[in-house]
C-alpha positions as CSV (number, residue, x, y, z in Angstrom):
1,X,131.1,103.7,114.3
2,X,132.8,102.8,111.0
3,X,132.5,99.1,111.7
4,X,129.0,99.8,113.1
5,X,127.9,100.7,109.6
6,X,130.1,98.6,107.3
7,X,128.3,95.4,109.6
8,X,124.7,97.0,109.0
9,X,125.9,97.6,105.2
10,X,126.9,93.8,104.8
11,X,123.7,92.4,106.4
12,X,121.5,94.5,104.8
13,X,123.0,94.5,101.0
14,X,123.1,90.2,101.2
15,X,119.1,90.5,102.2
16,X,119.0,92.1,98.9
17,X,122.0,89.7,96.7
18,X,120.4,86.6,97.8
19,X,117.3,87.7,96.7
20,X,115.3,87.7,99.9
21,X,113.8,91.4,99.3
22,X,114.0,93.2,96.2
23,X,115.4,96.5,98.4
24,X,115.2,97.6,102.3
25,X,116.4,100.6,104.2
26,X,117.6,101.2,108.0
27,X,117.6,103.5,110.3
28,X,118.7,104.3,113.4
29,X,118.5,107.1,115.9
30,X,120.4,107.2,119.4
31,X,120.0,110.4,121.9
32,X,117.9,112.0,119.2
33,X,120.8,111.7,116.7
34,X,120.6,109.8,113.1
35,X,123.4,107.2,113.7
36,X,123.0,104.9,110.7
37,X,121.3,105.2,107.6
38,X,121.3,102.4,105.0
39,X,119.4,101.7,101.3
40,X,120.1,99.0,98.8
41,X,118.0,97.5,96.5
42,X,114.6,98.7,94.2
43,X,111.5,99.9,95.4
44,X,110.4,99.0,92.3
45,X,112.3,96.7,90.4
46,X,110.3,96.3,87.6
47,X,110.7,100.2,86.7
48,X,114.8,100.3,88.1
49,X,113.3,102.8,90.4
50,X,116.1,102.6,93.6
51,X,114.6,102.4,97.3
52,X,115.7,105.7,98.7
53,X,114.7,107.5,102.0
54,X,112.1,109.2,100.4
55,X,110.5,105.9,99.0
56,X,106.9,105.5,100.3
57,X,105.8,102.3,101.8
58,X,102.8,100.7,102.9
59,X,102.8,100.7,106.3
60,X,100.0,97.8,107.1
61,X,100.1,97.1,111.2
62,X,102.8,99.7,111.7
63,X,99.3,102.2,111.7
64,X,98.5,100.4,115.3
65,X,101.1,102.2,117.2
66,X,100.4,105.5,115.7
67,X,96.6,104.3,116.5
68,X,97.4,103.4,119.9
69,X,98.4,107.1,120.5
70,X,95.7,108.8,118.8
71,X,93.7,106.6,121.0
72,X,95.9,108.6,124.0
73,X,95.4,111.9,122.9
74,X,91.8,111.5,122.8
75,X,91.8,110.3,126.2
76,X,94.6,113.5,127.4
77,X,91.7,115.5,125.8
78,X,88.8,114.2,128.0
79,X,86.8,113.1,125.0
80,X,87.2,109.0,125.7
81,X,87.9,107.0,128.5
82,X,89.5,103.8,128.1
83,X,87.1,101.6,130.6
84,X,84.0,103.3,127.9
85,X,82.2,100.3,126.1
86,X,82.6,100.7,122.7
87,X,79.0,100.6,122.5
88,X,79.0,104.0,124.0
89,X,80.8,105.1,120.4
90,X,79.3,102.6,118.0
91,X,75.6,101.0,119.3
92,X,76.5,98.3,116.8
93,X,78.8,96.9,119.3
94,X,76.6,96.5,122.1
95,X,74.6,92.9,123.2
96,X,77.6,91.2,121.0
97,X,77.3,87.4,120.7
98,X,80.0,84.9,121.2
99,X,80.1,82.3,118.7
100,X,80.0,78.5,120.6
101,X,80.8,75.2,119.1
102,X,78.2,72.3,119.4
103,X,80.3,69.2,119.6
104,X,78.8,65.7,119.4
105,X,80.0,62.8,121.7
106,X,83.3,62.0,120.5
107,X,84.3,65.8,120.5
108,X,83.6,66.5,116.9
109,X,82.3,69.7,115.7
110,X,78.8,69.2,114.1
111,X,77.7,72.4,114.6
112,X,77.7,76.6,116.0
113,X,75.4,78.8,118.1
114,X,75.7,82.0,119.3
115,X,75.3,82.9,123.1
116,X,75.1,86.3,124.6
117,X,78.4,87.6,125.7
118,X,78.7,88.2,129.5
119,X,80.4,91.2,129.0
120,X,80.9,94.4,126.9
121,X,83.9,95.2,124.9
122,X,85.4,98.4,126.7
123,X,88.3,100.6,124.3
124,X,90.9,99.3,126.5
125,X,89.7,95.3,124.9
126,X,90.7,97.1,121.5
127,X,93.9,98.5,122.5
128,X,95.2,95.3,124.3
129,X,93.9,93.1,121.3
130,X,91.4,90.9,123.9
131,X,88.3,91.8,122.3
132,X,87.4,88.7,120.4
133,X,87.3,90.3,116.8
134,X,89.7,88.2,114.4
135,X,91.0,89.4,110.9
136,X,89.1,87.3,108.5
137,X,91.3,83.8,107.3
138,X,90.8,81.3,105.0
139,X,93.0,78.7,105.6
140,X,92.3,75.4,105.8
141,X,91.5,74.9,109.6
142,X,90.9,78.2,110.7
143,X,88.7,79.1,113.2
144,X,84.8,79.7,112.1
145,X,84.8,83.2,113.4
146,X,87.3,83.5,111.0
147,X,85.8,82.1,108.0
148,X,82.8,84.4,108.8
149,X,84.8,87.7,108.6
150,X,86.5,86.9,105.4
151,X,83.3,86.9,103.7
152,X,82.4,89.9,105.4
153,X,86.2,91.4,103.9
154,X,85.9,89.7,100.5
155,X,82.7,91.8,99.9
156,X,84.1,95.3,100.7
157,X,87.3,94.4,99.0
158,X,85.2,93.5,96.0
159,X,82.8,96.6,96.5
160,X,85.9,98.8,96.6
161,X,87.5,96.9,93.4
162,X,84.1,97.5,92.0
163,X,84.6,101.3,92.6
164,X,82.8,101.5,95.8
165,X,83.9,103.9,98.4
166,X,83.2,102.6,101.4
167,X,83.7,104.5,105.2
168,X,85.2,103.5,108.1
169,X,81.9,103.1,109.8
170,X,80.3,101.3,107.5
171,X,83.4,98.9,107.7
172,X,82.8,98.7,111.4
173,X,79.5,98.0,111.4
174,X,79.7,94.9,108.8
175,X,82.4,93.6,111.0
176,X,79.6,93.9,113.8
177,X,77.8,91.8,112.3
178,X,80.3,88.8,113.2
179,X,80.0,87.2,116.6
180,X,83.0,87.5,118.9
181,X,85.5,84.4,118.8
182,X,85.4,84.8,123.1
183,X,84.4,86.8,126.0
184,X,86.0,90.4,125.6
185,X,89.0,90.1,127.9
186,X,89.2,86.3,127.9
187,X,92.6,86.6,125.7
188,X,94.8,87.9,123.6
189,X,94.5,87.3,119.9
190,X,95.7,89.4,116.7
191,X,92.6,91.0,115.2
192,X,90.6,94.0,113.7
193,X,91.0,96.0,117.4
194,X,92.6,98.9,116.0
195,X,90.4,99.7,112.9
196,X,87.5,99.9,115.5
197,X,89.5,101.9,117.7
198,X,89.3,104.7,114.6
199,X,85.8,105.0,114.3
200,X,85.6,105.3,118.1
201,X,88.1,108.2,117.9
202,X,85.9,109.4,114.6
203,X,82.6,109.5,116.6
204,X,84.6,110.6,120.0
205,X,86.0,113.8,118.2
206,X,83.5,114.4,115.2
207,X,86.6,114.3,112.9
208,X,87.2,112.2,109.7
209,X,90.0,109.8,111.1
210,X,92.8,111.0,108.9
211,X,91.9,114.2,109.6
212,X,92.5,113.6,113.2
213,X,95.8,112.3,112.7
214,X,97.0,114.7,110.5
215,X,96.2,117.6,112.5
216,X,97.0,115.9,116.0
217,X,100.2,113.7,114.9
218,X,101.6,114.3,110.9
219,X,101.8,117.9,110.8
220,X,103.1,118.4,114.1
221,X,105.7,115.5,113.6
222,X,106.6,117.1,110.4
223,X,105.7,113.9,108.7
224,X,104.5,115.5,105.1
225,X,104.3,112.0,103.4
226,X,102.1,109.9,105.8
227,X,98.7,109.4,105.3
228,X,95.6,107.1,103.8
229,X,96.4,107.9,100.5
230,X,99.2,108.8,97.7
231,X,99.2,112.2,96.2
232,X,98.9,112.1,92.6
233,X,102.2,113.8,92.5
234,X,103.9,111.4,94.5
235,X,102.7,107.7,93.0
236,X,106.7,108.1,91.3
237,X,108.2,107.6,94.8
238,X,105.5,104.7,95.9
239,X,107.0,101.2,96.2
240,X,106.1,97.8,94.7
241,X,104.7,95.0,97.2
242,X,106.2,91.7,96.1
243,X,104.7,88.1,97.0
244,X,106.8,85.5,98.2
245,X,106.2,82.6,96.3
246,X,108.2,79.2,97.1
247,X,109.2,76.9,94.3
248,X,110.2,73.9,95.6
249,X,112.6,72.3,98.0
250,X,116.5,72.0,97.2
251,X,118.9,69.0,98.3
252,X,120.4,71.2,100.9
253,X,116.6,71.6,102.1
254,X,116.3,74.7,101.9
255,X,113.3,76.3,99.5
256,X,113.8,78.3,96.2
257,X,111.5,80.8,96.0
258,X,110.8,84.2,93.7
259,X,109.4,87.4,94.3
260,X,106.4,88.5,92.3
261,X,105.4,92.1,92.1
262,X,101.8,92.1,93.7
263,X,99.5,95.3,94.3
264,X,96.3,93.3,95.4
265,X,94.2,95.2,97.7
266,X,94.4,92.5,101.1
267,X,92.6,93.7,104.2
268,X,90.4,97.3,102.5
269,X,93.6,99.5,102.2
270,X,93.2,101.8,98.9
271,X,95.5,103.9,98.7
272,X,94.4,106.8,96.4
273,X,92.9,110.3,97.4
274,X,89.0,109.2,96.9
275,X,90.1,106.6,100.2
276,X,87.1,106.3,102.5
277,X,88.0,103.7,104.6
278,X,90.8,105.2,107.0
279,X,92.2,101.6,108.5
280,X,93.1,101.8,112.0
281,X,94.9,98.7,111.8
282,X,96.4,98.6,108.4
283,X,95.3,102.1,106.3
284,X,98.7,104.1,106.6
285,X,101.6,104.8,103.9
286,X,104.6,106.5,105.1
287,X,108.4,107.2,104.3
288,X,111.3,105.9,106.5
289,X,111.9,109.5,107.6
290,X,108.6,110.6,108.6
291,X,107.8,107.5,110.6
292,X,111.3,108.1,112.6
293,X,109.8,111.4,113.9
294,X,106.9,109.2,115.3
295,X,109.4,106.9,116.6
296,X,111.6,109.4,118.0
297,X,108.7,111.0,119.6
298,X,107.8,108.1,121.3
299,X,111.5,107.1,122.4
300,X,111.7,110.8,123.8
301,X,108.6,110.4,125.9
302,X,106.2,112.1,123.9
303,X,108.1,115.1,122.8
304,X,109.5,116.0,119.2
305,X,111.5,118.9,118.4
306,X,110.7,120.7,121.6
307,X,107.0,119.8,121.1
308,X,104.7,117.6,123.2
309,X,102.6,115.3,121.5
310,X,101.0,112.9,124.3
311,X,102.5,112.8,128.1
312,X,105.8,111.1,129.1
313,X,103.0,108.7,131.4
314,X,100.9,108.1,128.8
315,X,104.0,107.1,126.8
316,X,104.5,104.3,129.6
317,X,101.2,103.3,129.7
318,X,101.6,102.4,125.4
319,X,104.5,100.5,126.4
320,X,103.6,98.8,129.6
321,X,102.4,95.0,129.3
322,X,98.7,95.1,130.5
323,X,97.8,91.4,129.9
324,X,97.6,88.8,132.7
325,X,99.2,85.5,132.3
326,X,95.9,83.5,131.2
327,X,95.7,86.3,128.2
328,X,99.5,86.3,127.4
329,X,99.4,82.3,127.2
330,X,98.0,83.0,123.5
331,X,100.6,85.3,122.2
332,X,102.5,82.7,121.1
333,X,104.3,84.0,118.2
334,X,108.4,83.0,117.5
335,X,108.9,86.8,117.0
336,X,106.6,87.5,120.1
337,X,108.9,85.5,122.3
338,X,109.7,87.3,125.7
339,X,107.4,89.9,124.5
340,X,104.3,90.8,126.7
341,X,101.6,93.3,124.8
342,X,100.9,97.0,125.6
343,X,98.6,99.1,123.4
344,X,98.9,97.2,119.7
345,X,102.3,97.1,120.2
346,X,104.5,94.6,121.9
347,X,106.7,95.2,125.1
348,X,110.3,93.0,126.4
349,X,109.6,91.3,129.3
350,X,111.9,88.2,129.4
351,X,115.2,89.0,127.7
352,X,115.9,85.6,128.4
353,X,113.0,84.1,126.5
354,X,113.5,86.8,124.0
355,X,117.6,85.7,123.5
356,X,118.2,89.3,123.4
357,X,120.2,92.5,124.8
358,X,117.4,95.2,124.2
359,X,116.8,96.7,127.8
360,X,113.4,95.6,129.3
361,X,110.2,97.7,128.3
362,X,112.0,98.1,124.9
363,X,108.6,97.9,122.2
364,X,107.3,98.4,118.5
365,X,105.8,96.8,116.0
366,X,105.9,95.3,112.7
367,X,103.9,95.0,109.6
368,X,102.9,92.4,106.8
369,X,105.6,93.5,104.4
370,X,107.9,93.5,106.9
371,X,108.7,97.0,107.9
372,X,109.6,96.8,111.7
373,X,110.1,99.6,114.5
374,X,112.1,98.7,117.8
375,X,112.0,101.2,120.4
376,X,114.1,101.2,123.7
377,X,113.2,104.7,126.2
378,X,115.8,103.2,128.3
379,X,118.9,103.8,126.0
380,X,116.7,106.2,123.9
381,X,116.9,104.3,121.2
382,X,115.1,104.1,118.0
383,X,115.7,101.5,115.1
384,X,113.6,101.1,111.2
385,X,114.0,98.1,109.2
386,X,111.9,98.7,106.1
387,X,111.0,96.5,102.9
388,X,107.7,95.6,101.0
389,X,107.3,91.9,100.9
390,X,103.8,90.5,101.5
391,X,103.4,88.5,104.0
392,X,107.1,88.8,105.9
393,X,106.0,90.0,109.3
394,X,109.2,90.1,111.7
395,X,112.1,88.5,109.2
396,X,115.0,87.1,111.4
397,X,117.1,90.0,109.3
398,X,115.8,92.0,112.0
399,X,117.5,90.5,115.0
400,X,120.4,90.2,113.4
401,X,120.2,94.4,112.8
402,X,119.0,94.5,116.3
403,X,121.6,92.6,117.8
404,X,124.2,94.6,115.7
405,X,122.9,97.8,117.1
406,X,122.9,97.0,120.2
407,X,126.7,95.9,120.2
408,X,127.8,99.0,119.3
409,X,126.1,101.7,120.8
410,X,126.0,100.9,123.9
């Protein structure tokens, strides 16, 4: 074990020496048991402020797992079922057009029209990601769908800049107001599923979402520092988000590049106690700590401390890859390689393709600034990689820590 840590040590600290993050943290449980635990670096930089395990991060797409089983419970519960249309939820959602491109005869695009979509998008479309909804983008060549809902976003994130507080299902029905990129179940593609998925389980149990998840999840997973918002109290222990900005290209071809504190608001997250719009997808802060009880929950098969949170089956069913081969042609992502999809999570199925010793049906998730959870039931196994830089994703850091683990505690 001491060459176990003193390995996880050197990885982590150069992240931080060569500049990479400005500070990250590890975790690792095996059997239940904390076997590493690692912190280097600022969680604020600017203030000197060190990361720590009590630092609180902004989780972005690490909410989808913990949205994937509220989705769960609510169904345990009888109050959804996961073949419902969404429609039945949110009438917004029903007769949903599919956005068509008009090309002329040499295959150009000259124009758009919307067709009735042949079917309806069931809850089971949101929690395998196949229901046509995009996040909005703005990037040259991106999709028209696309451009559409980042005006849709650039209006709430300028009413809520503006002071404007406004709900989840106000959100949800703006976003409604887009057509769908395809037919619902046509294929996979990374989108606004799970912050739908909320306001179906906010109509479905006639709770505010966070209260849902405090009551159902946080409090019983003694996780006292997650939620939508900050306590006043607590802003000291909230981190810094840092852009990654290149500068320019060096002989040896690699980039120089500098990290710039940024606390932009990017897809509706706001994270102070007036919050009204609880983010399935993206809403969440959290500490390293209280998101390993989620993790450790899930690597137990649904049971924390003795307690039960969902069912060791319904576990499975999160972590089993439900798409077919035509929908799983489109997950296509380097970090998604030899990965199938679950519920808003991803799943091994190809450790081959994957180049990588985790057991099949090992999953998790990541988020935008780069926090990362890796789960395997099989070795009950449970690893963290934390840090707050925008836009990061899965950082090839994370492999490396993976890899590491796995080497050692076998």
């Amino acid at each position: 074990m001491k060459n176990y840590t003193e390995t996880m040590n050197r990885i982590m600290k150069a992240e931080v020496d060569e500049g990479r993050v400005k500070g990250n943290s590890a975790l690792v449980f095996k059997n239940g048991m904390e076997v590493y635990y690692g912190e280097f670096g600022y969680a604020d930089a600017e203030k000197e402020k060190p990361m720590k395990r009590d630092t609180i991060i902004r989780l972005f797409s690490m909410t989808k797992p913990i949205t994937a089983v509220a989705a769960m419970i609510a169904q345990e519960r009888g109050l959804i079922d996961l073949n419902d249309p969404v429609s039945m939820y949110l009438p917004e959602y029903a007769n949903m057009n599919v956005l068509k491109e008009v090309k002329d005869d040499e295959g150009k695009v000259v124009s758009y029209e919307e067709v009735p979509a042949s079917g309806a998008i069931t809850i089971m479309n949101l929690m395998t990601m196949t229901s046509g909804i995009p996040y909005g983008e703005d990037w040259e060549g991106c999709s028209e769908v696309g451009r559409r809902m980042q005006v849709i976003f650039d209006e709430i994130i300028d009413g809520i800049n503006k002071g404007e507080r406004i709900s989840t299902r106000e959100v949800v029905r703006r976003i409604a107001l887009n057509p769908l990129m395809f037919e619902p179940g046509e294929r996979w593609m990374y989108g606004l599923s799970a912050d739908i998925l909320a306001a179906v389980i906010e109509v479905a149990t006639g709770e505010r979402y966070g209260e849902f998840l405090k009551k159902e999840i946080f409090d019983p997973l003694q996780m006292p520092d997650t939620g939508f918002f900050v306590p006043k109290e607590k802003w000291d222990r909230f981190a810094m988000s840092y852009d990654y900005i290149p500068k320019k290209e060096t002989k040896t071809g690699e980039n120089e590049f500098e990290l710039v504190a940024a606390d932009s608001c990017h897809l509706g997250e706001y994270y102070h106690e007036d919050v009204a719009y609880e983010a399935g997808g993206c809403g969440l802060v959290s500490t390293i700590d209280d998101y390993a009880h989620f993790a450790m929950m899930l690597a137990n098969g649904g049971i924390y401390k003795g307690q039960r949170i969902i069912s060791s089956a319904s576990v499975k069913f999160l972590a089993t890859n439900h798409l077919t081969s035509e929908q799983t042609a489109a997950l296509d992502w380097d970090s998604n390689r030899g990965y199938g999809y679950g519920c808003l999570m991803r799943v091994l199925v190809n450790q081959g393709r994957a180049g990588s010793q985790a057991s099949l049906g090992e999953f998790g998730w990541d988020g935008w600034t780069g926090n990362y959870m890796c789960i395997d039931p099989e070795k009950k196994l449970a690893l963290l990689y934390f840090i707050q830089r925008r836009g990061a994703g899965t950082t090839p850091l994370v492999r490396k820590l993976r890899a590491v683990t796995y080497g050692a505690l076998d």
